[in-house]
N, C-alpha and C positions, 0 to 999 in steps of 0.2 A: 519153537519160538513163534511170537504172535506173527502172522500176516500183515496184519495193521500198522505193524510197526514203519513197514517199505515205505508207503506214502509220506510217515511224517518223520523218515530220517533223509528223504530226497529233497523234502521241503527245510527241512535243518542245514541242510547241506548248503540249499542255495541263499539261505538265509545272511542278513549282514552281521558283521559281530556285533552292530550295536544292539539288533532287534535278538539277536541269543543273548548279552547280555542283560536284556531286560526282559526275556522269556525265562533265563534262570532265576535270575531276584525274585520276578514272581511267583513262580512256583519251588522258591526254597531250596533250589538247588547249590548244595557246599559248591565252595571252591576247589576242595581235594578231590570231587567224586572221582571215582577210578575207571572212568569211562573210555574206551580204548578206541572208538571210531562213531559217528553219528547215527549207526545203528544202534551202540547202546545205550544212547543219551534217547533215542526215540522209543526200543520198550522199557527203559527208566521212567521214560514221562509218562507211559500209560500202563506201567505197573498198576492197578488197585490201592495199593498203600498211597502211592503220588496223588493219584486221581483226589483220593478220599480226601487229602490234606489241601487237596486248590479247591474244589469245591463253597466249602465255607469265608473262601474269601472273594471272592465271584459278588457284585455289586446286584444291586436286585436288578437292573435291568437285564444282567449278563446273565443273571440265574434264569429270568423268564425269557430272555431269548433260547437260554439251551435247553428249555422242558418244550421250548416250542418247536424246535427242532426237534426232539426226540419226541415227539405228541405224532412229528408228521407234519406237522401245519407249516404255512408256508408267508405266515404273515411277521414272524422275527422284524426283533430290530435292525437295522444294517449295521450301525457303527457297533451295536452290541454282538453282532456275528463276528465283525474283522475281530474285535478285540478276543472272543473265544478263540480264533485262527492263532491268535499270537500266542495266546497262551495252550496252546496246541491240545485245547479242549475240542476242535473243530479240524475239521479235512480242509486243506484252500479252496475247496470246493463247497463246500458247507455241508459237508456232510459228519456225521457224528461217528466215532469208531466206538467200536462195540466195547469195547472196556470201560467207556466213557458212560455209555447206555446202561450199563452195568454196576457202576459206581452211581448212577443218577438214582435208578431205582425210582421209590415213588414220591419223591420228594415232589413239594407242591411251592407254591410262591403265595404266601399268602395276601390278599385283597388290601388296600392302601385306598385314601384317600387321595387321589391323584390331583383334586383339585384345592389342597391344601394349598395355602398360604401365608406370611407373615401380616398379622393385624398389627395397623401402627399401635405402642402403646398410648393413653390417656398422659394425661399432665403430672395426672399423682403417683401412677406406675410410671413413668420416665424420672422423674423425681427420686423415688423409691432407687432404680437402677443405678440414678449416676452417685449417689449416695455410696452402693454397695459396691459400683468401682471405684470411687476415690476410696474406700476402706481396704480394699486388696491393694490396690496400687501401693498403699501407705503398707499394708500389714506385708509385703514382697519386698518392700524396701527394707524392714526392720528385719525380714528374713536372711536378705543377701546381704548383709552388713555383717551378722551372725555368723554367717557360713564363709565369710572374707578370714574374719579371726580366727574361727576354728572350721576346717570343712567337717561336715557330717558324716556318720557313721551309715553306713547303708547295710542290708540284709544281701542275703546272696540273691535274692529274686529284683532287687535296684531298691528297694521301699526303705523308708525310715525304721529303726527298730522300733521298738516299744520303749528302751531307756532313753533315748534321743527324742520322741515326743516329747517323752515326762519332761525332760529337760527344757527343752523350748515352751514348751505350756506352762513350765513354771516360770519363765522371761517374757508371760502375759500373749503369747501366742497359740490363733485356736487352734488345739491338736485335733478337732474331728477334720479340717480341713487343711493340713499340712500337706496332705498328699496330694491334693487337687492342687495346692497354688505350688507346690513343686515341680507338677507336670507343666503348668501355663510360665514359668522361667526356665524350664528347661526348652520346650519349644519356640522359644524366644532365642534362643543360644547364649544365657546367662549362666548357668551351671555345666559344668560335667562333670560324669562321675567315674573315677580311676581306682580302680585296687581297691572298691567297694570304700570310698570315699567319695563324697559330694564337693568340687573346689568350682568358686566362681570363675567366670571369667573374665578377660579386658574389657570386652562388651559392658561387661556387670559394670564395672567401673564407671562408664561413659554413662552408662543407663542410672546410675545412682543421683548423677550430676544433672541429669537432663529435668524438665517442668514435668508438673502432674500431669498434663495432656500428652505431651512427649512418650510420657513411661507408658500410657496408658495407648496409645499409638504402637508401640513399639512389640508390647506384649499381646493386640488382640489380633495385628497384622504375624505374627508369630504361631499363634493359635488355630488363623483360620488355613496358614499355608500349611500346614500340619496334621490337619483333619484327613483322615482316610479315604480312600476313594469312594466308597458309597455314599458319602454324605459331599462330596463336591459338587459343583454343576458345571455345566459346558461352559460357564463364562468365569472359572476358577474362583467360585465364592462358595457357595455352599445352598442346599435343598433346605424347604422350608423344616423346621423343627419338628413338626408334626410328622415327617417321614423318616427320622434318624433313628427309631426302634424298628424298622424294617428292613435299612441301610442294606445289609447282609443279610438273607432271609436265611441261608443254611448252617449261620454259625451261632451255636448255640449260649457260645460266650458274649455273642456281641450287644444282646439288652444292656448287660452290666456293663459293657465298655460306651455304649452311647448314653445311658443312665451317666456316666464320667463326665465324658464330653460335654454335655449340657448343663453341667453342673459349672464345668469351667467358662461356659460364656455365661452363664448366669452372673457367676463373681465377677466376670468382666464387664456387667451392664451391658453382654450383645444378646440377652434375650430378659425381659421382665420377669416378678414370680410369678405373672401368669399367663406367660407363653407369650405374650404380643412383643411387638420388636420397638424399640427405642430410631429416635430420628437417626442417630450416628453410629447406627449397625448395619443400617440400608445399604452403604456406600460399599462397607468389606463383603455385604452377604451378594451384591451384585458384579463383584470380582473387582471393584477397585480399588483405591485405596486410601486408609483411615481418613477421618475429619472428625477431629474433636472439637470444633468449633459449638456444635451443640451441645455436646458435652459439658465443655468448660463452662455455660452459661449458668449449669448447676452445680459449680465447681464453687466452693469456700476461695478467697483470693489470698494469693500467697504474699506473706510479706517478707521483708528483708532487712528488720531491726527488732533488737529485744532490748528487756529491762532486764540490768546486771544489777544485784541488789546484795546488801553486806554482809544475807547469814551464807554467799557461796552458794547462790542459786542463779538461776536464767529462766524468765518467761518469757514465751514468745507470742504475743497475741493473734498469732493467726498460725495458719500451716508455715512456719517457715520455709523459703524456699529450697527445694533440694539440695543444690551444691552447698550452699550454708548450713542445711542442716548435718550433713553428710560432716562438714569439716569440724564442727560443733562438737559431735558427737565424738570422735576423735581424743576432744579437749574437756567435757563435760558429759556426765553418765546422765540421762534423761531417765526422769520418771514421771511422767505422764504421759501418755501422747493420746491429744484430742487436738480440737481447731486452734486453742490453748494447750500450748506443750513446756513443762517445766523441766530444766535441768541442775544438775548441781554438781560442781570441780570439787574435788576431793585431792589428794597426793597421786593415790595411782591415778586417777584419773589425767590429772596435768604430766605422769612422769609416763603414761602409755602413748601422748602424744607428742614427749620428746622420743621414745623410742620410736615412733613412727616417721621421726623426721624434722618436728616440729623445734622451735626455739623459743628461747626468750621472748625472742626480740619479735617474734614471729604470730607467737601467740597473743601479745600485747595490740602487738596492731591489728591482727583480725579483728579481737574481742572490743579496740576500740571504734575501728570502722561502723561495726553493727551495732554499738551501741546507741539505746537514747538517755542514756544516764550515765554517759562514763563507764569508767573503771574502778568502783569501789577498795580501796588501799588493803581490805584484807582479801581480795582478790588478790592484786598487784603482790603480796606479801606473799600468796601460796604461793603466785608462780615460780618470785623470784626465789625463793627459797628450794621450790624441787627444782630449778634448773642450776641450782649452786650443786645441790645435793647429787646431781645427775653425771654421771663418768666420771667416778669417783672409783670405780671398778672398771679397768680397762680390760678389751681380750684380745687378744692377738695370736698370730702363726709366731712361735721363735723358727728363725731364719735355720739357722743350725742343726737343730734336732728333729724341727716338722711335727712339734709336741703344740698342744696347745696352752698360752700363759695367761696365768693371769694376775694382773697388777695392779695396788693402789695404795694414793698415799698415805690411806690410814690402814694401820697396819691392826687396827682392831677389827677392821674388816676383811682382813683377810685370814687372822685367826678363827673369827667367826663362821667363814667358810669353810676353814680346816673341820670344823666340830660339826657342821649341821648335818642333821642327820637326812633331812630332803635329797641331799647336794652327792649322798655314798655312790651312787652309780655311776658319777663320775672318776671315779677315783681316786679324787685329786691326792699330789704330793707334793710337798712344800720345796721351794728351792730359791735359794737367796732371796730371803724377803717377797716370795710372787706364790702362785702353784701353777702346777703345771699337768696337764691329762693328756691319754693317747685320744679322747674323744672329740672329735671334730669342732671347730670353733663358731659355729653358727649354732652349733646343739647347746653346746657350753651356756653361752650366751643366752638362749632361751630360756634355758635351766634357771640361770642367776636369775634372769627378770623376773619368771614366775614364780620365786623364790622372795620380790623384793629386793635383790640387792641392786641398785644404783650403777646398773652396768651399761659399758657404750662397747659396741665393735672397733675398732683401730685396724687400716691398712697394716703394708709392710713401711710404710713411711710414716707412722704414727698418726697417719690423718684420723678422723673420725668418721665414720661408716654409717649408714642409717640400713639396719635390718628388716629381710623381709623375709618373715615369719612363712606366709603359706603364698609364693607367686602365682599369678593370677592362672589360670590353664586355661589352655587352647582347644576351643572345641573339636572335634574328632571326625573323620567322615567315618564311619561304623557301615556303611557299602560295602557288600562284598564283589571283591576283583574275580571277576571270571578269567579277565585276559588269557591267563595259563593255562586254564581249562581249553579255554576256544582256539587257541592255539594247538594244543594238544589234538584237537578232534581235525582242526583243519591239518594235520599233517598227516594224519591218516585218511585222508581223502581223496583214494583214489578216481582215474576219468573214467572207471567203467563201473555204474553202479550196477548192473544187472550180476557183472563178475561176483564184484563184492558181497551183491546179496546171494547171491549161487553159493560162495562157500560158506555163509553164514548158516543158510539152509542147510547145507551135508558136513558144518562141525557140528550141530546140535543135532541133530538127527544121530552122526554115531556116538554122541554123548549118551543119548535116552535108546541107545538100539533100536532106533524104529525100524518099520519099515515103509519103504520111500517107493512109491513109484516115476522110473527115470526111463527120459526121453535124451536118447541116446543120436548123433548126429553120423550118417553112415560115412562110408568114402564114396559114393555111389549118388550122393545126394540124397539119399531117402533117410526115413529116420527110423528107431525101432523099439518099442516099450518093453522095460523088465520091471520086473518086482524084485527089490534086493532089500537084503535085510544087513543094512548098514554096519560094518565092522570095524572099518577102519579107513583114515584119511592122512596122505603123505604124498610130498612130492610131488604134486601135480596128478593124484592119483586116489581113486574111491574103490575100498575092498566092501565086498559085500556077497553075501550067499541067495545065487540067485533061486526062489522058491520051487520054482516052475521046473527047472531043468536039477537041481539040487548039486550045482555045483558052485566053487568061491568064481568071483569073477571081480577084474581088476578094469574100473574105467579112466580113461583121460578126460579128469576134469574140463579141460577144454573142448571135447568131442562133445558134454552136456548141455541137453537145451532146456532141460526145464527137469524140477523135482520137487514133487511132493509127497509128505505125510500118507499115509492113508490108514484109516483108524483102526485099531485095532477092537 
């Protein structure tokens, strides 16, 4: 076993659990490992395979404090040494342990513009930006609206499929940039994704509702607390742009991962397309926090009335305001969306936002608040007509059987459901005038709507129920819990480490049969050197065949003061 390891399982030892729990997170270390005392958690960490893997994620200062260290020199950074100590790339001494020198090899820190900076951008590049973030803010809303209805289909690596673009790209959204504005709402905490499904969350909700300046607040302050360590800076904002392809100098993946990142402040107007910085990216890049005030100045103003017109359309002459648009959309499929956005109420479209809650009486008076022209009579005529048409198909739990039924006053429609062939995987079976399925009644009920048939949920008291298709999900901490672990290693911690590491020395020694030279403690006070060649350990007791005199000889591990290796 390494030598090296003593130092940094004494220093593990006296360490806190918070500073091991964020020594493990960073260097990847599971929660299961089978680690039995902080001896083995310390040659774990500087096994070669561990080494290799912390390496490349080591920030460039970190990396060029530790080639300076292992160069000899002595002009390192300070904070960039403590941080090597934590992540037990370094001795608390500052000194480097040879697996580490080992694993460094000849890696180099390649040269940077150290005097890089952000240039403000010009009038027509700031212009240009805020443009390209009201077009994301807007294309992220049309996203998370989508994935409310239906969450998306994810690959087993987290990424969108290729059928699930096509899908969205044919709903007018750009598929080369799906990926990027799904990374800038998930570091917002507007999605997450479960069982290789993508579902919004409450947040999403509140963030659908909120101003364009808001949304756009919400998501670049999301974006920059998210950024990885090499590209943050001491005042929690972030290094100029010009140093984000060197962020990481030994990870070979990370050009493509900073190639990402700067793509996603691009979309969000925190950097221009040609590299200079906008007035309202200053604030986040300097660690504080958003102001869209400059922003907004290039912001289209949002209004909050539209013209209802009698072929069953809705223009809105400007960006409608969020929460309006959001409840709109609900009541009315849009097809346009520019500064001018048009929509048009159809049947499903009015009977998707009785299932969602909506009424008559409800819809009526939104649609009349917002308007500047009324309410058109064959508007008034769809509604009233699909909310006559609407729970005409009731579903319900029978109390008795724990089947699910379902019932309506036209019995043409319920023969019609007996026959449809959509409807077979439910199983349904007719039973006095209703049918009746073993299949859950929220499923059921899905089924019929995406089916078209005119159906409403019903408590056990007949009330009527408003369904919720996909509930919103709660984002996740994805942190891994050491506690168990560090628990586990503190109970194995005994008050004598010299003890501890003494039989760590003479079980692996008669694992690999070495041979050990041992410094033996006399009764006499004096001490006395053999050479044995390790056979066996038990009891408080080391067998070994001593070379010299060529017989076994049996020591009390307690009488040992010291044992080493010697090479063969």
């Amino acid at each position: 076993m390494s030598t090296h390891a003593r130092p940094l399982a004494e220093w593990l030892a006296e360490a806190s659990d918070a500073d091991l729990a964020t020594l493990f997170a960073a260097r990847g270390v599971r929660p299961d490992a089978g680690w039995q005392d902080f001896f083995d958690a310390a040659e774990a960490l500087l096994d070669p395979v561990s080494i290799a893997r912390a390496l490349p994620r080591l920030t460039r200062a970190e990396a060029s404090a530790l080639r300076t260290v292992a160069d000899g020199e002595a002009s390192a950074d300070t904070d960039s040494v403590t941080a090597l100590v934590r992540l037990a790339l370094l001795r608390p001494d500052g000194a480097i342990p040879a697996p580490v020198t080992a694993a460094l090899g000849d890696r180099e820190v390649p040269d940077v513009d150290t005097a890089a900076d952000s240039t403000p951008s010009s009038e027509s590049a700031e212009a240009h930006a805020a443009e390209r973030a009201f077009t994301t803010v807007a294309t992220l809303a049309d996203l998370l609206m989508l994935a409310r209805d239906r969450p998306f289909s994810l690959l087993s690596g987290g990424t969108l499929s290729a059928g699930e673009k096509r899908q969205l790209a044919e709903q007018g959204l750009p598929a080369d940039q799906l990926d990027a504005l799904l990374a800038i709402v998930a570091s917002s905490g507007l999605v997450v994704a479960d069982d290789r499904r993508l579902y919004t969350t409450s947040d999403a909700e509140e963030w659908l509702r909120a101003s364009a300046a808001e949304r756009w607040s919400q998501l670049a302050l999301g974006v920059r607390d998210t950024l990885p360590r090499g590209i943050r800076s001491a005042d929690h904002g972030w290094i100029a742009t010009a140093e984000w392809p060197t962020a990481h100098p030994w990870d070979p993946a990370w050009p493509e991962r900073a190639a990402a990142l700067r793509e996603r402040a691009r979309l969000l107007g925190l950097v221009a397309d040609d590299g200079t910085e906008p007035a309202w990216a200053r604030p986040l890049r300097l660690g504080g926090s958003p102001d869209a005030t400059a922003l907004a100045r290039h912001l289209p103003a949002e209004v909050d009335r539209i013209f209802l017109q009698n072929d069953l359309s809705a223009i809105a002459p400007g960006p409608l305001a969020p929460a309006l648009d959001v409840r709109l959309r609900t009541i009315a499929a849009r097809e346009s969306a520019a500064q001018a956005s048009s929509y048009r109420f159809t049947p499903e479209s009015v009977a998707h936002a009785l299932v969602a809650g909506e009424t008559e009486d409800s819809i009526v008076a939104f649609l009349d608040e917002i308007s500047l022209t009324g309410i058109p009579q064959p508007l008034r005529y769809l509604v009233a007509q699909t909310a006559q048409r609407h729970g005409l198909v009731r579903v319900s739990v029978d109390d008795e059987t724990g089947r699910t039924r379902i019932e309506s006053a036209d019995q043409n429609l319920i023969k019609a459901m007996s026959v449809d062939q959509t409807l077979r995987p439910l199983a349904l079976t007719a039973h006095v005038e209703s049918l009746t399925t073993r299949v859950g009644r929220d499923t059921v009920y899905w089924a019929l709507t995406d089916a078209r048939y005119p159906a409403t949920l019903v408590d056990e008291h007949g009330r009527a129920i408003t369904g919720e298709r996909h509930a919103p999900a709660t984002p996740r901490d994805d942190a891994p819990d050491h506690g168990r672990l560090i628990a586990a290693l503190r109970s194995h911690q005994g008050p004598d480490a010299d003890a501890a590491w003494l039989d760590r020395e003479l079980e692996a020694a008669v694992r690999a049969k070495a041979v050990l030279r041992v410094t033996v403690g006399m009764p006499d006070g004096t001490t006395r050197d053999l050479v044995l060649e390790a056979t066996g350990l038990g009891g408080g007791r080391l067998r070994g065949r001593d070379r010299a005199a060529d017989v076994e000889r049996t020591l009390p591990v307690s009488s040992i003061r010291s044992a080493s290796v010697i090479a063969q």
